[in-house]
N, C-alpha and C positions, 0 to 999 in steps of 0.2 A: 374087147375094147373097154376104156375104164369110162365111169361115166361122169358125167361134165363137172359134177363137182369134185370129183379124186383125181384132175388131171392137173401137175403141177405147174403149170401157168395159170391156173385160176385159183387157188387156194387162196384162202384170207389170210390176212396179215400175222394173224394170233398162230398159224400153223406152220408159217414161213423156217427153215431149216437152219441154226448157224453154222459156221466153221467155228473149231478152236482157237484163239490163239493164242497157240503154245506160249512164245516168248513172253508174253504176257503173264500168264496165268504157271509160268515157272520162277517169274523174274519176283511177283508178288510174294509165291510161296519162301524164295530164298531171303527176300525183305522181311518175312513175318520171322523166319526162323534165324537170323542175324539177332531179329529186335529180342527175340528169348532168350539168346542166349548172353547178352547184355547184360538184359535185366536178371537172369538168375548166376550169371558167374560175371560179373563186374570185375576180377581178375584177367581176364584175358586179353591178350596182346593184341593193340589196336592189326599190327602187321600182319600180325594171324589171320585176325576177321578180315582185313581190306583182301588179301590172298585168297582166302575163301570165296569172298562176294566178287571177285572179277574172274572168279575160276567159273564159278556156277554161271556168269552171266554169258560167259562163254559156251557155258555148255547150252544152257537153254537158247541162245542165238543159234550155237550148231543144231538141236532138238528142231527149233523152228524153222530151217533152210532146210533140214529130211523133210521135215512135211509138207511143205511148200512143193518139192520136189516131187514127193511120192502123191502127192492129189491132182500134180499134172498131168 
């Protein structure tokens, strides 16, 4: 039996557990990596990047609906 303070309905707020969220935390990653490559190749083709950035937001929406899925 655990005792009363290691039983997870009593823990303090400071040790509370998050979830990930993916779409989030994949959507920012593809926003920083768009803003890089911008600013270091200023040549490339807006249609390039837009097809990029709605591909990957795709992907990480699909990313986020697996997880969603596999923690139910």
């Amino acid at each position: 039996m655990l005792p009363e303070r290691d039983r997870p309905e009593q823990r303090p707020a400071s040790r509370r557990v998050h979830r990930t969220d993916w779409m989030a935390l994949l959507s920012g990653m593809l926003f920083i990596a768009v803003g890089v490559v911008f600013i270091s190749r200023p040549a490339v083709q807006p249609l390039v990047m837009l097809t990029v950035l709605v591909s990957g937001l795709g992907l990480a929406g699909l990313v986020a609906i697996l997880a969603k899925v596999t923690r139910s």
